[in-house]
VEXROZA-936906 format. One record per atom (N, C-alpha, C): residue number from 1; atom name; x, y, z. Coordinates in pm, 1 decimal. Layout:
% VEXROZA-936906
<pt n="NUM" atom="CA" east="X" north="Y" up="Z"/>
...
***
This chain:
% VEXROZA-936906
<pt n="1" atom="N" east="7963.3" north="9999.9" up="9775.9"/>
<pt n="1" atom="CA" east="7881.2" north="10043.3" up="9887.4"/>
<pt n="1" atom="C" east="7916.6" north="9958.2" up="10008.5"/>
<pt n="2" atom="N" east="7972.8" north="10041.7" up="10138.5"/>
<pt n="2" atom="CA" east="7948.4" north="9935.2" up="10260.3"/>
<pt n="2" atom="C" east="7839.0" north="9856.0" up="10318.7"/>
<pt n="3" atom="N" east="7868.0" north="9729.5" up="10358.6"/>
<pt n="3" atom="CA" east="7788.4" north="9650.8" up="10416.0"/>
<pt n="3" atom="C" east="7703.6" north="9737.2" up="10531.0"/>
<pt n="4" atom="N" east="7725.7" north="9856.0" up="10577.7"/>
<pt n="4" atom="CA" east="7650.6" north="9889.8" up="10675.9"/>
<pt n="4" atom="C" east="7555.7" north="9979.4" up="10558.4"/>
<pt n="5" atom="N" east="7600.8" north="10076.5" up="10485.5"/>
<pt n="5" atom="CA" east="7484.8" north="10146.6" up="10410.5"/>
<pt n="5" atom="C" east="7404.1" north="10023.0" up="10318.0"/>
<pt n="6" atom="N" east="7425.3" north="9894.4" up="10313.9"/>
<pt n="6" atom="CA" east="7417.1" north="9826.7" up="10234.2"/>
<pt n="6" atom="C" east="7275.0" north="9757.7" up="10349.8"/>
<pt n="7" atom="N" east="7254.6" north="9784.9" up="10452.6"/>
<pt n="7" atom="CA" east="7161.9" north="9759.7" up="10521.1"/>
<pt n="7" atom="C" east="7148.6" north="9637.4" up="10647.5"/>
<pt n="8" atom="N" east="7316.2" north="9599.8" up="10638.2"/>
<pt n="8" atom="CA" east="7308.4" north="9475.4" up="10722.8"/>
<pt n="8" atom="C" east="7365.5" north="9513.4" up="10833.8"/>
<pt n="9" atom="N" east="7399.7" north="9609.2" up="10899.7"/>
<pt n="9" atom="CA" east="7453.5" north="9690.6" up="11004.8"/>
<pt n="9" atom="C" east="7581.7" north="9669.7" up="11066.0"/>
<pt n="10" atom="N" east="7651.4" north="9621.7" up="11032.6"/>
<pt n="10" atom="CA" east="7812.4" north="9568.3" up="10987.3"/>
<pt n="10" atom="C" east="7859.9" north="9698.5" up="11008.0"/>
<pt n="11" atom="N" east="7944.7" north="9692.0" up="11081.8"/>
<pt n="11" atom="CA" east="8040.3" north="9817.3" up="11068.5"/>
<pt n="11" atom="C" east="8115.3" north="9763.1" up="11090.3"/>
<pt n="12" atom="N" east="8231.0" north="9701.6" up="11035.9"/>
<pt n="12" atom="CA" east="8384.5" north="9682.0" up="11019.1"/>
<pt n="12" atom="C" east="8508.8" north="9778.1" up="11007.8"/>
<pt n="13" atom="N" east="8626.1" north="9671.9" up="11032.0"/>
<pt n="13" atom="CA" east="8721.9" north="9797.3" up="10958.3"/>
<pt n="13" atom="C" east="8759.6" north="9806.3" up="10813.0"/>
<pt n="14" atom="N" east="8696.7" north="9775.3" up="10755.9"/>
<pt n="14" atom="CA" east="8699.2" north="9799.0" up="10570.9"/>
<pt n="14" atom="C" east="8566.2" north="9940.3" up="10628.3"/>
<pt n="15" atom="N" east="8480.7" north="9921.3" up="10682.9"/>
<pt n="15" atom="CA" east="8398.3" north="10078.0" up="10669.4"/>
<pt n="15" atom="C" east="8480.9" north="10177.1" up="10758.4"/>
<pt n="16" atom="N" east="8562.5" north="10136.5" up="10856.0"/>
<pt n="16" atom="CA" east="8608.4" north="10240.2" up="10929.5"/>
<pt n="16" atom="C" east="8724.3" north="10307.0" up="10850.5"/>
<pt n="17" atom="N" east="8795.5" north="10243.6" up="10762.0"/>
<pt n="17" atom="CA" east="8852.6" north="10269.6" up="10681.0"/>
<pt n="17" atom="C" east="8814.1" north="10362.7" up="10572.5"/>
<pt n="18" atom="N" east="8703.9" north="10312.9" up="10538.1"/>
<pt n="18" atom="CA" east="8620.0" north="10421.0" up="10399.7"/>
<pt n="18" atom="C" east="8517.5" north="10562.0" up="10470.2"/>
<pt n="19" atom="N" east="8504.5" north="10517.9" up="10607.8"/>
<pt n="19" atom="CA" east="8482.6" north="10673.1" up="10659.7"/>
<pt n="19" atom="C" east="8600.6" north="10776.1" up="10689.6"/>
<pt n="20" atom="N" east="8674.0" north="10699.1" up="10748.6"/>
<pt n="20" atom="CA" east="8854.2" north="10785.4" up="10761.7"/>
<pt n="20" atom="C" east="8881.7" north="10825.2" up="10636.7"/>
<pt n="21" atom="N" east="8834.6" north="10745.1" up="10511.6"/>
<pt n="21" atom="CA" east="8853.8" north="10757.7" up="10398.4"/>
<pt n="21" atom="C" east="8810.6" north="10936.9" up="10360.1"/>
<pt n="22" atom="N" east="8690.3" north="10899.8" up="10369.3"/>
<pt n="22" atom="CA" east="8575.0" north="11016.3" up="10316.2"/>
<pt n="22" atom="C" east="8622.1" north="11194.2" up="10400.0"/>
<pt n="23" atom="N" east="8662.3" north="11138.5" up="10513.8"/>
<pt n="23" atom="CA" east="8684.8" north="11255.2" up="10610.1"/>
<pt n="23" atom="C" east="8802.1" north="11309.3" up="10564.8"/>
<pt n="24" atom="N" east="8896.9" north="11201.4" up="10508.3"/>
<pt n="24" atom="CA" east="9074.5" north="11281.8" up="10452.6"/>
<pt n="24" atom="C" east="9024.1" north="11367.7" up="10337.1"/>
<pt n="25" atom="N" east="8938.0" north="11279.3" up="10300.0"/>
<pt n="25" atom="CA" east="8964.1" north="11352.8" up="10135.3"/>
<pt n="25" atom="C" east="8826.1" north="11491.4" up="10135.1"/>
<pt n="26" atom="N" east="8751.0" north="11493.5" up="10205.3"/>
<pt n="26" atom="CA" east="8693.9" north="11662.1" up="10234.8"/>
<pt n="26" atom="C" east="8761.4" north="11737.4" up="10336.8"/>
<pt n="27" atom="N" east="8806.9" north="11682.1" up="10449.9"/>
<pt n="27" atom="CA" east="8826.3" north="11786.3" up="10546.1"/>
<pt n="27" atom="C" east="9024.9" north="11804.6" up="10525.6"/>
<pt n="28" atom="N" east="9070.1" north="11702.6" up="10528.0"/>
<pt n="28" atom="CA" east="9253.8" north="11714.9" up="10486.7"/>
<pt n="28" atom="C" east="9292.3" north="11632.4" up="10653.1"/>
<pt n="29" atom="N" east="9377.0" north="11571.8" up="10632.0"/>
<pt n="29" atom="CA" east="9448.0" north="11488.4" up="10783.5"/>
<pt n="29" atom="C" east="9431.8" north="11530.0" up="10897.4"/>
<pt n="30" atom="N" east="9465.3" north="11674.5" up="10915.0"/>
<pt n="30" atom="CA" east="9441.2" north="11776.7" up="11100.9"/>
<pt n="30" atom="C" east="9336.6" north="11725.1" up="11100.1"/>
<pt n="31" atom="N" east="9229.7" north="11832.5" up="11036.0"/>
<pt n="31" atom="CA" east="9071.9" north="11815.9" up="11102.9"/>
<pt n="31" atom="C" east="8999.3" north="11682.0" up="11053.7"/>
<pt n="32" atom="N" east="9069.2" north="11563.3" up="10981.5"/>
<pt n="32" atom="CA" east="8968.5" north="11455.4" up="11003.5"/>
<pt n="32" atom="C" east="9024.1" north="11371.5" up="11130.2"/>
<pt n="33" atom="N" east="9177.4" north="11414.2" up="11195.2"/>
<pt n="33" atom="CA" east="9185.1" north="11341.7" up="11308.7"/>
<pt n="33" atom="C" east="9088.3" north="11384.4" up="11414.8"/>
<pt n="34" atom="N" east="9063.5" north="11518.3" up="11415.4"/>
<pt n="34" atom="CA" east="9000.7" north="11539.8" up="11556.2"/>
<pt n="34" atom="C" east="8868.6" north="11480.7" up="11493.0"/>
<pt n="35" atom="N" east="8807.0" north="11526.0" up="11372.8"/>
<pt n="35" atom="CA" east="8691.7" north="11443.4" up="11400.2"/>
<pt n="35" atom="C" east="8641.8" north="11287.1" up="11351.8"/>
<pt n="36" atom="N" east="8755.6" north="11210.9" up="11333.4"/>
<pt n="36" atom="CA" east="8742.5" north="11070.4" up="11343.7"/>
<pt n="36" atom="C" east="8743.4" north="11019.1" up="11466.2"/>
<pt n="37" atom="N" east="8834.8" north="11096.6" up="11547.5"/>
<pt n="37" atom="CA" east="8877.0" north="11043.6" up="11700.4"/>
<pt n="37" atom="C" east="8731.5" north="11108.7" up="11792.7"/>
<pt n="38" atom="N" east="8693.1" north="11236.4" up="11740.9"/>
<pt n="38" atom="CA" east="8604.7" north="11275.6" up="11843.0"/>
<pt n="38" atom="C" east="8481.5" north="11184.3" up="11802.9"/>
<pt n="39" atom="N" east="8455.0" north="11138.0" up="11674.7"/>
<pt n="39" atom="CA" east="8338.9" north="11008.6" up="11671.4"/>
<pt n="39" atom="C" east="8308.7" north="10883.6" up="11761.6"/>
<pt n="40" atom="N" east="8455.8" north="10819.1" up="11711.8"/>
<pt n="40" atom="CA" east="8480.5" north="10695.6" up="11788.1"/>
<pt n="40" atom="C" east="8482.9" north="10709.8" up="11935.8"/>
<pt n="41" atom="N" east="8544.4" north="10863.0" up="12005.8"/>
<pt n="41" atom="CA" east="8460.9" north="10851.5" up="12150.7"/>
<pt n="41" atom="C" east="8400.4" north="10915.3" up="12191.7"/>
<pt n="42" atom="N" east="8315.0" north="10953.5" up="12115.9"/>
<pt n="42" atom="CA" east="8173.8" north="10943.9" up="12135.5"/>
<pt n="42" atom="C" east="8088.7" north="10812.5" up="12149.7"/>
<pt n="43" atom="N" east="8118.7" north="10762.6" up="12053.9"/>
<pt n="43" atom="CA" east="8016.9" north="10631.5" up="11973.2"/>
<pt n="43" atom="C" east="8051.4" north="10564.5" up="12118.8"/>
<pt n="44" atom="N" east="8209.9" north="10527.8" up="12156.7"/>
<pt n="44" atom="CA" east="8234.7" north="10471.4" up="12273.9"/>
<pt n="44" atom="C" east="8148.6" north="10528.3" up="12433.8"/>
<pt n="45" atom="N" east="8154.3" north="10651.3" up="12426.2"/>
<pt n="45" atom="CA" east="8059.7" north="10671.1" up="12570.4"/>
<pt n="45" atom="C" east="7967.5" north="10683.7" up="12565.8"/>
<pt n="46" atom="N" east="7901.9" north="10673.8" up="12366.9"/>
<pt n="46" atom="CA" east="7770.9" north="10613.5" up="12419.2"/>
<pt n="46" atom="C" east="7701.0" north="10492.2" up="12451.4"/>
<pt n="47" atom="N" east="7781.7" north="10422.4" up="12415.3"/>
<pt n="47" atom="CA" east="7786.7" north="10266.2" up="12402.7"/>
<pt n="47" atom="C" east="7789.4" north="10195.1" up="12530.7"/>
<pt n="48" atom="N" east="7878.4" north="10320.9" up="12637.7"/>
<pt n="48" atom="CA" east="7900.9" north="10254.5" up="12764.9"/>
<pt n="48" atom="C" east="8002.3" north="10217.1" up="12780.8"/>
<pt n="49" atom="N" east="8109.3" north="10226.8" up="12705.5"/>
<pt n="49" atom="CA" east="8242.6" north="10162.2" up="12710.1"/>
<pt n="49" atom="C" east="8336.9" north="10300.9" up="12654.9"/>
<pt n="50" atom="N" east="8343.7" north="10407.2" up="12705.8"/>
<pt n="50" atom="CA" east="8435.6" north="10498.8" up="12695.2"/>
<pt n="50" atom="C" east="8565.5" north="10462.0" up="12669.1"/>
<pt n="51" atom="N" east="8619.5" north="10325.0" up="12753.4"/>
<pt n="51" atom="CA" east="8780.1" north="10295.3" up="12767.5"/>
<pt n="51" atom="C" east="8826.4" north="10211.6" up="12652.2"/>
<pt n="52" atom="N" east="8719.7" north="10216.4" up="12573.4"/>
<pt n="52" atom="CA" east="8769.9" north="10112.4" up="12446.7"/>
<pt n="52" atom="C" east="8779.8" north="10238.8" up="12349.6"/>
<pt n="53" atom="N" east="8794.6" north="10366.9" up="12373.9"/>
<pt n="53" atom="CA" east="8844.4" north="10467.2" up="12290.4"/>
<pt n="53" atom="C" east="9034.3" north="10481.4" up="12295.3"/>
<pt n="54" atom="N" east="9081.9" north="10462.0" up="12191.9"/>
<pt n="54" atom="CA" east="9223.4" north="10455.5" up="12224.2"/>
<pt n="54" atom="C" east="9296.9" north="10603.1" up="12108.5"/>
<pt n="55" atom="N" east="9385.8" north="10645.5" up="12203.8"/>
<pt n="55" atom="CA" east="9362.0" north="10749.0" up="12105.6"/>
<pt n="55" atom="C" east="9481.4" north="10723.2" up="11997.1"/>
<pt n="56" atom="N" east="9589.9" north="10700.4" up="12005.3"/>
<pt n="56" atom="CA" east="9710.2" north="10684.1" up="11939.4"/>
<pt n="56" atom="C" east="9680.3" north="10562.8" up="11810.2"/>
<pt n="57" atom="N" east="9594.0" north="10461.4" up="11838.3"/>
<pt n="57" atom="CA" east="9548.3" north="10373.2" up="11751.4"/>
<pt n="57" atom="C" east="9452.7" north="10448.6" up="11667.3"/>
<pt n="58" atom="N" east="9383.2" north="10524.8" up="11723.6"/>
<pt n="58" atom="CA" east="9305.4" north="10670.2" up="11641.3"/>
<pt n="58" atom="C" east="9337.6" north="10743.8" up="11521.5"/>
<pt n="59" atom="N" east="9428.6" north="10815.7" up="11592.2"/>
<pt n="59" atom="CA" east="9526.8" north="10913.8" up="11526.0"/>
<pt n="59" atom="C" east="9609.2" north="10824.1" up="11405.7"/>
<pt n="60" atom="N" east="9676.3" north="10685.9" up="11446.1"/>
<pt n="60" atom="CA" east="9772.0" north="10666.6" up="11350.5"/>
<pt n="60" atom="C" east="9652.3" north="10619.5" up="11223.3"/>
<pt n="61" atom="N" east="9548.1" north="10596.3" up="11262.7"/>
<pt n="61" atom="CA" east="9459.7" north="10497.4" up="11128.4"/>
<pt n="61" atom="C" east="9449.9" north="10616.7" up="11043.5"/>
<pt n="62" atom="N" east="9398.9" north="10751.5" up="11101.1"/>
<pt n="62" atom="CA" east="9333.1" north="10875.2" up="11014.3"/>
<pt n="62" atom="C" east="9521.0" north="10935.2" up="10928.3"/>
<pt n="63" atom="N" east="9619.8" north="10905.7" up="10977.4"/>
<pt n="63" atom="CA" east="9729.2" north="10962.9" up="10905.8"/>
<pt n="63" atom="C" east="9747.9" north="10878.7" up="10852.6"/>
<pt n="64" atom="N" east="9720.1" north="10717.6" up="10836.6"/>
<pt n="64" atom="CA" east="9818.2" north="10649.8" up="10732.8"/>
<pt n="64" atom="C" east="9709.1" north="10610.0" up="10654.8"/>
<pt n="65" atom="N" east="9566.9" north="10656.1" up="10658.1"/>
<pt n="65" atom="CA" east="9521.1" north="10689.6" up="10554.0"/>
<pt n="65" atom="C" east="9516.5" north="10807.6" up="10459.3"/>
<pt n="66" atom="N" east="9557.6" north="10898.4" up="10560.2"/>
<pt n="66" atom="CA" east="9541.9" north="11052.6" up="10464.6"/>
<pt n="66" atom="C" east="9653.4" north="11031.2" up="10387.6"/>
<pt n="67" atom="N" east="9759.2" north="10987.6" up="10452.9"/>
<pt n="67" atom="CA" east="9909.2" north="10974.8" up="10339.4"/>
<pt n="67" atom="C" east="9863.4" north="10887.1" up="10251.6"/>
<pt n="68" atom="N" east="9790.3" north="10798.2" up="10211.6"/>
<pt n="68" atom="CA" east="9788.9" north="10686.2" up="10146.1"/>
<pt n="68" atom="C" east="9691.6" north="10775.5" up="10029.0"/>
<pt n="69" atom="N" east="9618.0" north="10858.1" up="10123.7"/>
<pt n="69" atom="CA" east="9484.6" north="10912.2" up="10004.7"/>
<pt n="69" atom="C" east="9581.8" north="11065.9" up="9896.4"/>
<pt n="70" atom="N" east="9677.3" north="11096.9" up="10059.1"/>
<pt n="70" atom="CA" east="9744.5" north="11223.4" up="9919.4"/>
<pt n="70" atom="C" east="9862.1" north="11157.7" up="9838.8"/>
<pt n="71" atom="N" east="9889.0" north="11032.6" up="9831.5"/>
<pt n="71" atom="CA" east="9985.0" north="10936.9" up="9750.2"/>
<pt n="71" atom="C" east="9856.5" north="10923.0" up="9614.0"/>
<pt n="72" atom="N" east="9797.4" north="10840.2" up="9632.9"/>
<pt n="72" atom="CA" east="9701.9" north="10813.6" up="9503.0"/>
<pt n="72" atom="C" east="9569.7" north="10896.9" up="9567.1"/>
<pt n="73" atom="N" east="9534.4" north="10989.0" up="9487.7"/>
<pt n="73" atom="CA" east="9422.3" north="11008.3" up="9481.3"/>
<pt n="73" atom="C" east="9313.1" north="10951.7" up="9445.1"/>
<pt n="74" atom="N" east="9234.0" north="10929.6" up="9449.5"/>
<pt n="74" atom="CA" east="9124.3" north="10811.2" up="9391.5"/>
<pt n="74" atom="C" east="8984.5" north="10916.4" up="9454.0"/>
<pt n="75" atom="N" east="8892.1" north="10913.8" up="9278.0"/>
<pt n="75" atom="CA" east="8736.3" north="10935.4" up="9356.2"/>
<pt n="75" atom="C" east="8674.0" north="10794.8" up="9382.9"/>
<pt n="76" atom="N" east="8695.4" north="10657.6" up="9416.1"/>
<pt n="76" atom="CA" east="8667.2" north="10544.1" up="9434.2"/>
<pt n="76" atom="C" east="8704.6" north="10510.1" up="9506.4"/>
<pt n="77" atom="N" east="8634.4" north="10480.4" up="9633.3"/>
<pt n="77" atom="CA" east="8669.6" north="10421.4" up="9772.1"/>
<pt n="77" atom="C" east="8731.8" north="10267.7" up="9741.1"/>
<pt n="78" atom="N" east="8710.0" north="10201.9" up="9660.0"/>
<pt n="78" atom="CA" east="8695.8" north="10009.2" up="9623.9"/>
<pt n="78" atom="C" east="8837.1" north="10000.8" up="9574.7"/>
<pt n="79" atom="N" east="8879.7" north="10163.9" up="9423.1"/>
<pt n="79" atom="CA" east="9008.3" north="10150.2" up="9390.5"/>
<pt n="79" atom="C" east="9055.6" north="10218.9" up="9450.5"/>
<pt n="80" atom="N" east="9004.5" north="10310.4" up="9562.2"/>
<pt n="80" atom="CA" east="9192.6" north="10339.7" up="9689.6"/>
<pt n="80" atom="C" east="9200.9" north="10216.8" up="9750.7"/>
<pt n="81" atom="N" east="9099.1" north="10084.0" up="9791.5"/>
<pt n="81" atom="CA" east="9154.4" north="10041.1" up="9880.0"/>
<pt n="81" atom="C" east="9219.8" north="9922.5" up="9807.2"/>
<pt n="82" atom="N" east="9180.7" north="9863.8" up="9661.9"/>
<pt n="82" atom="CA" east="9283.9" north="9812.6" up="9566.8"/>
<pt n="82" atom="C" east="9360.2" north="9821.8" up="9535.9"/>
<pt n="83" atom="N" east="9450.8" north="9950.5" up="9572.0"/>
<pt n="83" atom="CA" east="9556.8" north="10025.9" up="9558.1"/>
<pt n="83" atom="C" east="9683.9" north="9981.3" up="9722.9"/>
<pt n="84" atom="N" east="9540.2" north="9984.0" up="9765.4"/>
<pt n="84" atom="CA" east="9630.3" north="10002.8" up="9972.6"/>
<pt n="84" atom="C" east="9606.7" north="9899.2" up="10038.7"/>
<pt n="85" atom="N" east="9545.8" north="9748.6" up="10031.4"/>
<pt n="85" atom="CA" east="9552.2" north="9658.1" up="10057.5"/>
<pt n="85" atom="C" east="9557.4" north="9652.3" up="10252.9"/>
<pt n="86" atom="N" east="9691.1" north="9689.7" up="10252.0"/>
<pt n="86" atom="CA" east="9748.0" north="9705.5" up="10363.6"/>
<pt n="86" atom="C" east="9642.1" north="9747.4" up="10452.8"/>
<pt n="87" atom="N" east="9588.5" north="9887.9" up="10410.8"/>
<pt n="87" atom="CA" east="9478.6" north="9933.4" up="10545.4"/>
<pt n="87" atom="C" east="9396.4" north="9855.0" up="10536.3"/>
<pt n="88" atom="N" east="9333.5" north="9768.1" up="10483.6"/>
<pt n="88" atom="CA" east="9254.2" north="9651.6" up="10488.7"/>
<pt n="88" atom="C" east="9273.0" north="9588.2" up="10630.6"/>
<pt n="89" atom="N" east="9401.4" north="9547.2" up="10655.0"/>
<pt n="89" atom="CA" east="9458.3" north="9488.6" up="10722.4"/>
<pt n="89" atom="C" east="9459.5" north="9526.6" up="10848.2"/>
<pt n="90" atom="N" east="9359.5" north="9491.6" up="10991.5"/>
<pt n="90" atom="CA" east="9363.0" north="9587.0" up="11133.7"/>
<pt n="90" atom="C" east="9513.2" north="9523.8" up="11169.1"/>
<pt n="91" atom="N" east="9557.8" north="9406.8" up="11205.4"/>
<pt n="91" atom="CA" east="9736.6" north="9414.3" up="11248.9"/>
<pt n="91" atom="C" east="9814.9" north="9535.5" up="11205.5"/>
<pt n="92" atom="N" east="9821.4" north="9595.2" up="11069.9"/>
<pt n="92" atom="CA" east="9875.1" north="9723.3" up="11015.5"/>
<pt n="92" atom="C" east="9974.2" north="9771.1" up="11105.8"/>
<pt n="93" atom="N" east="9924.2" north="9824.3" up="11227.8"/>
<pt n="93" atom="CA" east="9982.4" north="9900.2" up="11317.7"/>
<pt n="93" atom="C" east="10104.2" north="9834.7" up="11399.7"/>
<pt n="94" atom="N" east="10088.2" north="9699.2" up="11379.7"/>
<pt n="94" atom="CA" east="10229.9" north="9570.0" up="11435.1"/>
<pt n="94" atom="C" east="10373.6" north="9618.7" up="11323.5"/>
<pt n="95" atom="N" east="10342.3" north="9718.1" up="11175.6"/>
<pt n="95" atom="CA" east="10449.9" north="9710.2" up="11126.5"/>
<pt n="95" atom="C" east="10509.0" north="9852.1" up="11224.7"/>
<pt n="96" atom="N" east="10444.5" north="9906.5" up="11271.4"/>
<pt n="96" atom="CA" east="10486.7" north="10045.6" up="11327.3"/>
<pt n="96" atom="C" east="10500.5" north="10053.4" up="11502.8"/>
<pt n="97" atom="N" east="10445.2" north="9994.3" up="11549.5"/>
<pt n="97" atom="CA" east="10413.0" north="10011.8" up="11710.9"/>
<pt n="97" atom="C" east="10455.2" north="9841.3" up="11738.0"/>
<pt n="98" atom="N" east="10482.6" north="9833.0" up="11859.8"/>
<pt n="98" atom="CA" east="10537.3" north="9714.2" up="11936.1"/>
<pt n="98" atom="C" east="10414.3" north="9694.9" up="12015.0"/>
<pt n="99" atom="N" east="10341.9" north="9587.5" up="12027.3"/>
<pt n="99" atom="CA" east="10222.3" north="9544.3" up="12099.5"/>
<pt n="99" atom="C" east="10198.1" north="9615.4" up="12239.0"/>
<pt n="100" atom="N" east="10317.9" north="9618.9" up="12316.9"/>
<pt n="100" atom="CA" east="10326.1" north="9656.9" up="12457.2"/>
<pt n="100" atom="C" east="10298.8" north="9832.5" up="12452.2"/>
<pt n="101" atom="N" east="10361.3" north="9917.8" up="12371.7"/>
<pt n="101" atom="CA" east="10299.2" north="10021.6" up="12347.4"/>
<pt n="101" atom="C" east="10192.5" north="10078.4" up="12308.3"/>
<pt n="102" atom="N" east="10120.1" north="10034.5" up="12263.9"/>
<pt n="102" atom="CA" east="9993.0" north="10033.0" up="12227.3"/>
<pt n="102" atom="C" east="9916.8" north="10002.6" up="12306.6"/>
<pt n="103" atom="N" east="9936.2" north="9886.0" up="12421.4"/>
<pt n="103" atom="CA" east="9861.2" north="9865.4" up="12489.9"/>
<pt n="103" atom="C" east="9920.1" north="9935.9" up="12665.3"/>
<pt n="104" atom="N" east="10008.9" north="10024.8" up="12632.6"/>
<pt n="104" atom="CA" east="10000.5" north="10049.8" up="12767.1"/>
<pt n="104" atom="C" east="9912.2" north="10183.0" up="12773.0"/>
<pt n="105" atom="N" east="9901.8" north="10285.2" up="12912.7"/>
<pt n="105" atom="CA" east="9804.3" north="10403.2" up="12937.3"/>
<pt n="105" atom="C" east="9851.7" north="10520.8" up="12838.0"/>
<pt n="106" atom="N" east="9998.4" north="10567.2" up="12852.2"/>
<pt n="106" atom="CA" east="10030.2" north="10670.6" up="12702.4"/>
<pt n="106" atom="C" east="9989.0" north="10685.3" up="12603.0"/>
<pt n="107" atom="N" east="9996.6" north="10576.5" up="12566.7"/>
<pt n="107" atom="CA" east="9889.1" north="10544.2" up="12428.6"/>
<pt n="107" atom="C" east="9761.9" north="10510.1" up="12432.3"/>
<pt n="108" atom="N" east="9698.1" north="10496.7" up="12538.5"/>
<pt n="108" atom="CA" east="9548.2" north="10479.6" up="12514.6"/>
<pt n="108" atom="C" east="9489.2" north="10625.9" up="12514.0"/>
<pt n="109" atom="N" east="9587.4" north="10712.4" up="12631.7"/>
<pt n="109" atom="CA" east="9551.4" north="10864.1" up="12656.9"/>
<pt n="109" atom="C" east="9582.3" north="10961.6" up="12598.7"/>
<pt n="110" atom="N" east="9712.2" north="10957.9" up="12491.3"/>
<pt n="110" atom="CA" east="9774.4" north="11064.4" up="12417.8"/>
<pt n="110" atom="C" east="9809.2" north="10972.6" up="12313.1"/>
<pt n="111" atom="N" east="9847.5" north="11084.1" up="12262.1"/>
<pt n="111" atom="CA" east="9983.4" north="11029.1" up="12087.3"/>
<pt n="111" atom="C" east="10095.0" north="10991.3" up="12139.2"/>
<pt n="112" atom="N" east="10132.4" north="10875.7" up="12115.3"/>
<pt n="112" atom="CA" east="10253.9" north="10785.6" up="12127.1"/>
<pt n="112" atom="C" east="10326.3" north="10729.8" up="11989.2"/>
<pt n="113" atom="N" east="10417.5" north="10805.0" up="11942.5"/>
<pt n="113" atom="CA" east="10480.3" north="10790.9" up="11796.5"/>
<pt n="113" atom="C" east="10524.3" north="10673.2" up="11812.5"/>
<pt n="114" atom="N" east="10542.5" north="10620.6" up="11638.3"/>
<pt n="114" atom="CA" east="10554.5" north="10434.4" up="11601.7"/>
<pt n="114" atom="C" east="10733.4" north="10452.6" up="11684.5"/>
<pt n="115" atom="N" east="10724.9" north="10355.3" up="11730.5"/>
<pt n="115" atom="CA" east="10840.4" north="10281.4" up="11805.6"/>
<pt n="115" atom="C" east="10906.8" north="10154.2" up="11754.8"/>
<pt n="116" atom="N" east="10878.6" north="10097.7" up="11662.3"/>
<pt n="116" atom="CA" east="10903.2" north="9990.9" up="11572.4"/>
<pt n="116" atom="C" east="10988.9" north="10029.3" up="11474.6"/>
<pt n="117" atom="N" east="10900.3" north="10081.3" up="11409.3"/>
<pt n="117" atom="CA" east="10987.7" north="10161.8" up="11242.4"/>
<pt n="117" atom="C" east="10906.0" north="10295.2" up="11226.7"/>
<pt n="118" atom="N" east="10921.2" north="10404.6" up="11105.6"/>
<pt n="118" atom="CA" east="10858.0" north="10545.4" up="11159.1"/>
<pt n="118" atom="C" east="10807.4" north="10518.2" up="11053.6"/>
<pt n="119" atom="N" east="10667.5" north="10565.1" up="11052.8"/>
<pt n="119" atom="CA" east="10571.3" north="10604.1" up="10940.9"/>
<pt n="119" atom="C" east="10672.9" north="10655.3" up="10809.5"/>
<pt n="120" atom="N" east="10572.2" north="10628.7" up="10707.3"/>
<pt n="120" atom="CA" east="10645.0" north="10630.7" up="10569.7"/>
<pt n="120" atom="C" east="10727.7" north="10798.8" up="10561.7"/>
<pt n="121" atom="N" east="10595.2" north="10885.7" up="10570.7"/>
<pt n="121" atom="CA" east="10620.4" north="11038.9" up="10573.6"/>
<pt n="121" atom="C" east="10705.3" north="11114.8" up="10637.0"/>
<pt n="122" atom="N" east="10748.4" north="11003.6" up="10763.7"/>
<pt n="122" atom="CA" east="10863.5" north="11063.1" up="10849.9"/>
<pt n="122" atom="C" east="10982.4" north="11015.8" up="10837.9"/>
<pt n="123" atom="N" east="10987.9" north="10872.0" up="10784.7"/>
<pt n="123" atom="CA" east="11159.3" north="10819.9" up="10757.8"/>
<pt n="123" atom="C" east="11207.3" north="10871.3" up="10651.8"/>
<pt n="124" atom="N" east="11152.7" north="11008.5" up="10598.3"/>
<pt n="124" atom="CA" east="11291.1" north="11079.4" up="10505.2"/>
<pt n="124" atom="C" east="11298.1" north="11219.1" up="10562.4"/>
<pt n="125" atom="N" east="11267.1" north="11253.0" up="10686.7"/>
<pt n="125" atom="CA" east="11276.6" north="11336.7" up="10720.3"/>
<pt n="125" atom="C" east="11101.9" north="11435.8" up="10664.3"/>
<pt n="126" atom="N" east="11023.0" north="11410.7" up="10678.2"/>
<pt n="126" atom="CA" east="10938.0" north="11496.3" up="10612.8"/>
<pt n="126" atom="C" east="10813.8" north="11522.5" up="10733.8"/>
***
């Protein structure tokens, strides 16, 4: 159970992870990007801080979890993420994106593909 359903109001990225989680595995990768991304900015303009919605940092968390969730399936959020370690990990995105991309306007405003090395699903051509 997450620390936030768990009652201490914690929302981390181990829960942002196990909601991206929950959304791959009912809705499938398309429609949990739009609605992981349409959450987070939301949550952001309601918060008052719209510009801390980034979308490309968005998008890549909800695909390299959905690949990770249609690699091992798991009905256990605790053993997918015993399995994936890695998304544990918010740096993650340093093995794929170069700091400066990520942080420039392209990528805060659109999809900006990894520039580092290519996501797992795409370096064999797939």
């Amino acid at each position: 159970m997450t620390q936030v359903m768990a009652g201490t109001g914690h929302f981390g990225h181990r829960q942002h992870v196990h909601l991206t989680w929950l959304a791959v595995r009912r809705y499938g990768t398309p429609a949990a990007i739009t609605l992981v991304s349409g959450g987070i900015r939301r949550t952001a303009r309601y918060a008052g801080a719209p510009q801390k919605y980034h979308t490309t940092i968005s998008r890549a968390w909800v695909e390299l979890v959905g690949h990770h969730a249609a690699e091992t399936p798991c009905a256990d959020f605790d053993d997918f993420a015993a399995l994936h370690p890695a998304l544990l990990d918010k740096r993650l995105l340093t093995r794929f994106y170069h700091p400066a991309t990520l942080a420039s306007a392209p990528a805060r405003t659109g999809w900006v593909a990894p520039d580092r090395t290519p996501f797992p699903w795409t370096a064999n051509g797939h």
